[in-house]
Backbone bond lengths (Angstrom), bond angles and torsions (degrees), N, CA, C in turn:
res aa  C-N    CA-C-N  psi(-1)  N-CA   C-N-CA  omega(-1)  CA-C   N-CA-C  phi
1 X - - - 1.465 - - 1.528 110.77 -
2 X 1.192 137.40 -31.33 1.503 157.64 -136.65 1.577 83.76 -115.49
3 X 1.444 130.43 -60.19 1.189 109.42 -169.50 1.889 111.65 -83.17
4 X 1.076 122.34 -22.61 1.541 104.53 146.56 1.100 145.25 -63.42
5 X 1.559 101.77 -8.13 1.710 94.90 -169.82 2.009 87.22 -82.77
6 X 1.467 110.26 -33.71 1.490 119.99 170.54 1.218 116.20 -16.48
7 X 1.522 82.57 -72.65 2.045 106.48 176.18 0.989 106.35 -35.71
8 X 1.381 134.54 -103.06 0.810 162.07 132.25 1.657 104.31 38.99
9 X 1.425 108.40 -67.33 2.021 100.25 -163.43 2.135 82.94 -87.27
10 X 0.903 132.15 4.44 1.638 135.40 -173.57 2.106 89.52 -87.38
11 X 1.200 94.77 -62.57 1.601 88.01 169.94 1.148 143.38 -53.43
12 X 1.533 116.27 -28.27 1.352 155.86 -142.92 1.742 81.56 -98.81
13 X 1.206 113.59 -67.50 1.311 124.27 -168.21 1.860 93.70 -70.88
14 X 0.690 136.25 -43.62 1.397 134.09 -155.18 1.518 103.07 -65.95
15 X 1.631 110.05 -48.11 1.548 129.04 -168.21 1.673 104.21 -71.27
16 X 1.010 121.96 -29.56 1.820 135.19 -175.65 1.414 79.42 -77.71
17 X 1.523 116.53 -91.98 1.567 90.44 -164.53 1.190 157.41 -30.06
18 X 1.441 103.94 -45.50 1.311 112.12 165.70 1.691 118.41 -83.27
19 X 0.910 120.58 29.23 1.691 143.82 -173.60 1.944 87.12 -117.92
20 X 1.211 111.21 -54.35 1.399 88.33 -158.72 2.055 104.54 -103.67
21 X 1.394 111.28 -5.70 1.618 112.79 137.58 1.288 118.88 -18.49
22 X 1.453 100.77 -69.26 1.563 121.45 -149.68 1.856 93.13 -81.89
23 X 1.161 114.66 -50.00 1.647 115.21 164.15 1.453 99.92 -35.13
24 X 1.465 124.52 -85.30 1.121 113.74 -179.87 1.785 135.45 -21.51
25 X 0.952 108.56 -63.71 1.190 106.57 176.46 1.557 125.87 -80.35
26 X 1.130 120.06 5.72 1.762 122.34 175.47 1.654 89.01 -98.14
27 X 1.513 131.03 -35.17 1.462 116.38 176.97 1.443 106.70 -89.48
28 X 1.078 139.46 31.15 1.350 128.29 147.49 1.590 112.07 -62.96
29 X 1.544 114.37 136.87 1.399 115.69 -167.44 1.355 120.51 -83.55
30 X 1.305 114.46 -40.12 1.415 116.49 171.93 1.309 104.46 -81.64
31 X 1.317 151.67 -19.86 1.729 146.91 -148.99 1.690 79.83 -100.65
32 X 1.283 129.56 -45.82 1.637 135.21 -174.26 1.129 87.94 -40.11
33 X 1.698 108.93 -75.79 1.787 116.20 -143.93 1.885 101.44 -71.71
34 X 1.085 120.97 -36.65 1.489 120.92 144.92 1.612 129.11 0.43
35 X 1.790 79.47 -79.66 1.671 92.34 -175.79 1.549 113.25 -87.20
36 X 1.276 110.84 -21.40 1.603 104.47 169.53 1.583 112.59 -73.36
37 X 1.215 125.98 -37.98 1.572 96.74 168.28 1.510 115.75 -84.96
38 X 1.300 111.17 14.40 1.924 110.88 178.30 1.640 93.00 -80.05
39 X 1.444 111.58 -35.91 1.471 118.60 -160.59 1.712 109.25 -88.98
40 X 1.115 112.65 -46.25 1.525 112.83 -126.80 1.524 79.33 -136.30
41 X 1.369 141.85 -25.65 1.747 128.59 -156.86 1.710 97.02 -110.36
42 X 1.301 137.71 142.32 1.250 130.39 139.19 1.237 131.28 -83.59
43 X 0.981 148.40 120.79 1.893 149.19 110.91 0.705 170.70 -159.66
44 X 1.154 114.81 -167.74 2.028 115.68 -131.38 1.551 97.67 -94.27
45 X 1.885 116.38 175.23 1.352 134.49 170.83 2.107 97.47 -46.72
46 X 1.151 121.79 -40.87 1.543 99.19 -170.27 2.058 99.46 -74.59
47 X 1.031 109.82 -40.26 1.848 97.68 -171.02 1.546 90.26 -51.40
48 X 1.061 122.22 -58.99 1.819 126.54 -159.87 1.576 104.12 -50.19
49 X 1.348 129.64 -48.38 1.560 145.68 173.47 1.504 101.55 -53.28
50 X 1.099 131.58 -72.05 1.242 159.11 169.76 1.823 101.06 -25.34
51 X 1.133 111.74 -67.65 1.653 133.76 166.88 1.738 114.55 -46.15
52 X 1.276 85.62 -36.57 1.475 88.92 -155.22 1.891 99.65 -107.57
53 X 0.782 101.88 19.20 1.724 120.21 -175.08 1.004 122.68 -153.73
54 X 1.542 133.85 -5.02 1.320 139.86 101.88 1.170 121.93 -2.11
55 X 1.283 86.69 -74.91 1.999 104.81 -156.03 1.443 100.93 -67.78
56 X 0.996 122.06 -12.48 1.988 118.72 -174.60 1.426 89.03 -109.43
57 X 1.504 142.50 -72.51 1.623 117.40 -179.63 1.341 107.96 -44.75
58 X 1.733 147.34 -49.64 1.286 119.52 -169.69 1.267 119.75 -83.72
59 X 0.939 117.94 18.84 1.793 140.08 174.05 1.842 101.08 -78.42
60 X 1.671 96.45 -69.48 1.198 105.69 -174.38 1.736 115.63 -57.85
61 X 1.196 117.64 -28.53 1.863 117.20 172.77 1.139 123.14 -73.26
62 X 2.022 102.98 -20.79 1.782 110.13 174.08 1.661 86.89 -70.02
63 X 1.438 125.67 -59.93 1.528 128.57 -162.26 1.355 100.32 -43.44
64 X 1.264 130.54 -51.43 1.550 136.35 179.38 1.630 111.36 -60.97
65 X 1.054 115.10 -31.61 1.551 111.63 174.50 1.320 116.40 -83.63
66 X 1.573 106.15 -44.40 1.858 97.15 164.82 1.243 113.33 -42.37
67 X 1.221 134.60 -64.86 1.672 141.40 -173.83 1.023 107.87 -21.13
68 X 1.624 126.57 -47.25 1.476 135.79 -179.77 1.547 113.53 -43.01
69 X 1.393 116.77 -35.10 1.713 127.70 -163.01 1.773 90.61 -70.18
70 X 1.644 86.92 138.93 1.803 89.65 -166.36 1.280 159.69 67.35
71 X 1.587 81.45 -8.45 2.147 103.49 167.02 1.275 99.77 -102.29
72 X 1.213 101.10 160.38 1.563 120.71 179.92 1.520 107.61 -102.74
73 X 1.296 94.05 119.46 1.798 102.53 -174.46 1.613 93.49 -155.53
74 X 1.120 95.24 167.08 1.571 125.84 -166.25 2.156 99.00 -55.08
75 X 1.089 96.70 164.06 1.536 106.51 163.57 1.538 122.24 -82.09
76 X 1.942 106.23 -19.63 1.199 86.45 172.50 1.294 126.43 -103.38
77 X 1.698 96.15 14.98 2.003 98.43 172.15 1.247 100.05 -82.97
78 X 1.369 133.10 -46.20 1.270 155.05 -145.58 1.850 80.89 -63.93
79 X 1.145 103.21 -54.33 1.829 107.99 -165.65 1.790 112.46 -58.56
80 X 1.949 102.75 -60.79 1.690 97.79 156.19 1.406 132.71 -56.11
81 X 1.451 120.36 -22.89 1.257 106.27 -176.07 1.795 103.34 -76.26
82 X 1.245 125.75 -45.29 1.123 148.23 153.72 1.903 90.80 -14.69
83 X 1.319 107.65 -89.72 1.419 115.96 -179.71 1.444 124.61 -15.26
84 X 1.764 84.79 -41.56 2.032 105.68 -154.83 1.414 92.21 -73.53
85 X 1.499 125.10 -37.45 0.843 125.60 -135.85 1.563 101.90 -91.28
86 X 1.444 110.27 -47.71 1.337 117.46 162.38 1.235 116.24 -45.18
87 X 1.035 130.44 -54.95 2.100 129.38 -175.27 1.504 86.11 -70.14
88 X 0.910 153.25 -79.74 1.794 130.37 -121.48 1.694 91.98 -101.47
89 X 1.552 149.11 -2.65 1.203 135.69 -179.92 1.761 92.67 -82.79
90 X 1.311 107.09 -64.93 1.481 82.46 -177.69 1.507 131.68 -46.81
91 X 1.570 101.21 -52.80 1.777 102.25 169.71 1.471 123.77 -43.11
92 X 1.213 110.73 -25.69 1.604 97.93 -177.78 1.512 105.20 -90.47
93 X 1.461 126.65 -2.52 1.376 128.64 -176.70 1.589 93.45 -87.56
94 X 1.550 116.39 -33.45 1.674 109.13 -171.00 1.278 104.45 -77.83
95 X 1.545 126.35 -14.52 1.143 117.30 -141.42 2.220 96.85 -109.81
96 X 1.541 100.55 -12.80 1.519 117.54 159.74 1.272 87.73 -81.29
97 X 1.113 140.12 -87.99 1.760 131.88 -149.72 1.693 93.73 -26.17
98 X 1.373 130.43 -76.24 1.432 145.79 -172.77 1.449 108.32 -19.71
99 X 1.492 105.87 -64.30 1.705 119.86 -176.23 1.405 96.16 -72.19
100 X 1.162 154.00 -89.78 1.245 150.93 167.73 1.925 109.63 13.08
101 X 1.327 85.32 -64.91 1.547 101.61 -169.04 1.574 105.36 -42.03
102 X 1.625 85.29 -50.13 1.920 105.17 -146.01 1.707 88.38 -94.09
103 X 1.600 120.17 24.47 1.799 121.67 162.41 1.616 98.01 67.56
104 X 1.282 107.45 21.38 1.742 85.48 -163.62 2.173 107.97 -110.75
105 X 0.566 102.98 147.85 1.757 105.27 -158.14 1.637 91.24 -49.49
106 X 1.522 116.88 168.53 1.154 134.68 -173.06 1.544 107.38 -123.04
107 X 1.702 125.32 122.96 1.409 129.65 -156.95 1.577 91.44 -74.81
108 X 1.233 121.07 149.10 1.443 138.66 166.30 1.786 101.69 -79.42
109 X 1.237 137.88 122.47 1.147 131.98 -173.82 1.942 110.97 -115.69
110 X 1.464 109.50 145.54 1.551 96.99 176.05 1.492 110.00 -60.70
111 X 1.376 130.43 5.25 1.556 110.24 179.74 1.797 97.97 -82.43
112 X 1.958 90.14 -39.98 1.552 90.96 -164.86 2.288 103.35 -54.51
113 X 1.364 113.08 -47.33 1.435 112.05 168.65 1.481 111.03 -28.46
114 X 1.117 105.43 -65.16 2.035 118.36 -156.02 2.056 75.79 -41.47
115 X 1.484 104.19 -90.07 1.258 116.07 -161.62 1.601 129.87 -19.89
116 X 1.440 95.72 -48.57 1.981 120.46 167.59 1.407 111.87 -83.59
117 X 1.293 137.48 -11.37 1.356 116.29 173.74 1.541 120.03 -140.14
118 X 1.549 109.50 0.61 1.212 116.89 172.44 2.005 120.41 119.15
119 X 1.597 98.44 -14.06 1.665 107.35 -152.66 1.128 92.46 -153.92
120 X 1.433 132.90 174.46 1.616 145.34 -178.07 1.861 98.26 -119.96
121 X 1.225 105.23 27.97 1.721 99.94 -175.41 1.826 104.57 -85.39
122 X 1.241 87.95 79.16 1.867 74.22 162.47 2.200 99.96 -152.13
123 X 1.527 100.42 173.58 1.493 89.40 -164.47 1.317 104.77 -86.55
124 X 1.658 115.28 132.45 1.617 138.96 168.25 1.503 105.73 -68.74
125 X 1.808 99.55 129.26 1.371 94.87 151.23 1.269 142.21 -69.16
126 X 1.345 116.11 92.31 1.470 113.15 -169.98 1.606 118.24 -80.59
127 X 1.349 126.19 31.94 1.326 136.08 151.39 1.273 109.80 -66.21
128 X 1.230 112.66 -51.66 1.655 134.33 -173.20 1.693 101.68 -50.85
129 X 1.797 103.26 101.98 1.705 101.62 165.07 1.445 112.79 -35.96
130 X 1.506 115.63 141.92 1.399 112.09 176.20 1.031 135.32 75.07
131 X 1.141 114.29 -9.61 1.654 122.43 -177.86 2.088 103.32 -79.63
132 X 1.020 101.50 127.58 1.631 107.09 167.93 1.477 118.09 -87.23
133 X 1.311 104.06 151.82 1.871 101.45 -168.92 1.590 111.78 -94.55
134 X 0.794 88.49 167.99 1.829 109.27 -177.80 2.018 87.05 -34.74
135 X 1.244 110.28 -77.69 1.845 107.46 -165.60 1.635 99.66 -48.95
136 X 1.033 120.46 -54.13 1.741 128.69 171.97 1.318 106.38 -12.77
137 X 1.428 113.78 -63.46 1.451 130.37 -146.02 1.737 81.65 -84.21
138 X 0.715 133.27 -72.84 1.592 162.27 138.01 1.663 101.76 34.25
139 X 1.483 102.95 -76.40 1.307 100.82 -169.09 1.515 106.97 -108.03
140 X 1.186 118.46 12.33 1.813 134.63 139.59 1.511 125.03 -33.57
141 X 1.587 83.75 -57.01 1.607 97.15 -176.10 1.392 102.52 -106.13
142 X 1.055 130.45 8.32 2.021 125.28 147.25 1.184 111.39 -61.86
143 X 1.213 124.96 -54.76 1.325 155.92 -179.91 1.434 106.07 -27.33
144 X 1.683 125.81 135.70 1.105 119.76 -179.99 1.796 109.25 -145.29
145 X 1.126 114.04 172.55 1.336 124.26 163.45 2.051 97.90 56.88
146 X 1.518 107.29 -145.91 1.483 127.82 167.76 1.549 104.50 -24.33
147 X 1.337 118.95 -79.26 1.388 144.71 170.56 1.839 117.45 -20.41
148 X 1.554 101.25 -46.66 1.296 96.06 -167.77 1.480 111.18 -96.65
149 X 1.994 112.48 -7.13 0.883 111.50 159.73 1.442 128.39 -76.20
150 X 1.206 126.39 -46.13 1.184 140.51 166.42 1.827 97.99 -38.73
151 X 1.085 147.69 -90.67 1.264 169.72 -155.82 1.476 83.40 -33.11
152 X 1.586 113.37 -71.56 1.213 133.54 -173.32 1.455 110.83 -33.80
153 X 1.316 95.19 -75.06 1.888 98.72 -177.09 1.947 105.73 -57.57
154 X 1.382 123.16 -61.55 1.132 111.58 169.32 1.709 139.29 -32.89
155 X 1.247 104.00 -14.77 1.463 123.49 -161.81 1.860 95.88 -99.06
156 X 1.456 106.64 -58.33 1.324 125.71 -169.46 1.453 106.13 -59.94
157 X 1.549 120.06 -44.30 1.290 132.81 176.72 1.380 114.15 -42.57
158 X 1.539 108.96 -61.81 1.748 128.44 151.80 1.088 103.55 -13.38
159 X 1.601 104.73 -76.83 1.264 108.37 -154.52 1.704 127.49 -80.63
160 X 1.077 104.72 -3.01 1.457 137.47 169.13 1.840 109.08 -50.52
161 X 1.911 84.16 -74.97 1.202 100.26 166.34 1.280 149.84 -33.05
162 X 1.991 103.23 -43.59 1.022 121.87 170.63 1.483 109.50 -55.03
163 X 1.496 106.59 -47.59 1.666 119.57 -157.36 1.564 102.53 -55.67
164 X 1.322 113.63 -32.17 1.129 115.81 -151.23 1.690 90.72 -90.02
165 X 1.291 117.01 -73.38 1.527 106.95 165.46 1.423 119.29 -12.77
166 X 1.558 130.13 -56.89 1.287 119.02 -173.41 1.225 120.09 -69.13
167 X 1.539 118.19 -32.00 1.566 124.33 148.67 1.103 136.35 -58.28
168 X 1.412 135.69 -7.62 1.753 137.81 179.26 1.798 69.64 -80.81
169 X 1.924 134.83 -70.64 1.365 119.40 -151.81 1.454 99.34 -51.41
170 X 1.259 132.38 -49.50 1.398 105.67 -152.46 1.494 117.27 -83.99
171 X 1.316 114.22 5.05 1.549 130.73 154.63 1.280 105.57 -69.07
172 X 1.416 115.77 -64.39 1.539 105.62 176.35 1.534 138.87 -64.21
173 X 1.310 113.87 -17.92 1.393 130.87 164.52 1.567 123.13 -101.89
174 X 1.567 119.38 -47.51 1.107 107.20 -158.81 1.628 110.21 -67.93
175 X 1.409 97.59 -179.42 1.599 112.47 175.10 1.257 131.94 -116.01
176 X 1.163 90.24 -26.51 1.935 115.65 -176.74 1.913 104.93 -62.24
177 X 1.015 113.58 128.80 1.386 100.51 -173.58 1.894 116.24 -74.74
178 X 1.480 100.14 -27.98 1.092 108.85 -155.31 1.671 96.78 -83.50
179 X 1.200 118.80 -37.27 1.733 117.23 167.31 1.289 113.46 -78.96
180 X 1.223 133.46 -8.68 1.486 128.96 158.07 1.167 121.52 -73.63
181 X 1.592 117.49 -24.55 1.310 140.84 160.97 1.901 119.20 -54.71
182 X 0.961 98.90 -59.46 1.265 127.93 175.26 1.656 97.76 -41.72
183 X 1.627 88.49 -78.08 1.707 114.49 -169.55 1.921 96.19 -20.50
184 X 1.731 99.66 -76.47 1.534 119.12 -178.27 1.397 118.40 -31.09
185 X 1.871 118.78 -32.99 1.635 131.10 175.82 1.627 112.59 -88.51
186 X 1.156 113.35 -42.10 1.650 99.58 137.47 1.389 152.80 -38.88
187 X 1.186 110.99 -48.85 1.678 124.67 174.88 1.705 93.43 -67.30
188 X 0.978 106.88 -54.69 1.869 111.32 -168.71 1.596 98.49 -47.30
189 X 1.606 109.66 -80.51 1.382 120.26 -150.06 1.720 99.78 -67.26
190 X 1.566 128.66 -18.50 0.965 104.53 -154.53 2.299 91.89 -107.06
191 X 1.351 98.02 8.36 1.185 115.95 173.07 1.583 105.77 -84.43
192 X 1.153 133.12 -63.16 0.951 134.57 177.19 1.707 120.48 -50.98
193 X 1.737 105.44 -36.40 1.497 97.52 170.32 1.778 124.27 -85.61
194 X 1.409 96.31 -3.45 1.440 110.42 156.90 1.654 106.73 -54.48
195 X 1.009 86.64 -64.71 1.890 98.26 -169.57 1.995 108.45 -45.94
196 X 1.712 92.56 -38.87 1.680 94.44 -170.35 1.707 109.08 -66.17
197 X 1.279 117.95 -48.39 1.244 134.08 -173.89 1.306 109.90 -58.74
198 X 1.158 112.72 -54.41 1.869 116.32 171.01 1.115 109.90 -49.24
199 X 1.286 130.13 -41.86 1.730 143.03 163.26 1.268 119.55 -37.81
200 X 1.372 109.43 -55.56 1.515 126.54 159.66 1.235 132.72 -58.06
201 X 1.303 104.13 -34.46 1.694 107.96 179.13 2.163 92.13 -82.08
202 X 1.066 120.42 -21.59 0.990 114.87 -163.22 1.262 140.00 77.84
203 X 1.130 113.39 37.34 2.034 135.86 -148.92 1.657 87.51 -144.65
């Protein structure tokens, strides 16, 4: 009797464990969001483009907002750049999770350079609407006083623009819901700081 009841609680224990194994690993947080778009999400070559060209234009507007540290400019750039900076750092962190997910390589960006080698010297895709070039960036940050604000907002406006252009495509192409999503909070917010900056320049 004694050695079945053995059996018995030996199984008992055996079946829980491997019951809560398997718990374990379906609540892993990233392996979840993983397998739910392996399963259940579609998309296509434009979300991945879209993702992946993102992440290097909103790279380049953080690079443009650093510049700000130590020039003398108004309180109300100081406040949008502030702004800029908040919306596109997280997005470019969601926008690696995405590529990650979907196995697909992760763009090397001039912010990621500045940080690892000292400088933002490496070559921009200048396909990318909006993107400013190597001299752009260049004589941005020479730039001082009146001058470097003006430049600044004029530049960003550009580059605004661009952002938004690359988002009407991935509205019109992509598939992925959650970067089409995105795309739509882009066009908005970065429309509206169009509007602020023009305000500022006074035009």
């Amino acid at each position: 009797m004694i050695k079945k009841l053995m059996a018995l609680l030996i199984a008992l224990t055996t079946a829980f464990t491997l019951a809560a194994c398997g718990n374990d690993n379906s609540q892993d947080g990233h392996g979840g969001s993983a397998s739910k778009i392996a399963e259940n999400e579609d998309f296509n070559q434009a979300d991945v483009d879209f993702a992946t060209e993102m992440i290097q234009h909103h790279a380049q507007a953080l690079s443009m907002v650093d510049l700000i540290e130590g020039k003398q400019v108004s309180p109300e750039l100081t406040a949008l750049a502030e702004q800029i900076r908040m919306a596109q750092g997280p997005e470019i962190e969601t926008l690696v999770d995405w590529l990650q997910d979907w196995s697909q390589p992760v763009p090397e960006t001039m912010r990621d350079h500045a940080n690892a080698h000292g400088d933002g010297d490496m070559e921009m895709d200048s396909d990318m609407p909006g993107m400013m070039s190597a001299e752009e960036m260049e004589a941005l940050g020479a730039a001082q006083g009146p001058a470097f604000e003006r430049m600044w907002l004029e530049m960003m406006i550009e580059h605004h623009e661009g952002a938004i252009e690359m988002a009407k495509a991935e509205k019109d192409d992509g598939e992925f819901a959650d970067a089409v999503e995105l795309a739509d909070t882009i066009i908005t917010a970065q429309d509206d700081e169009i509007g602020q900056m023009k305000t500022m320049l006074g035009s």
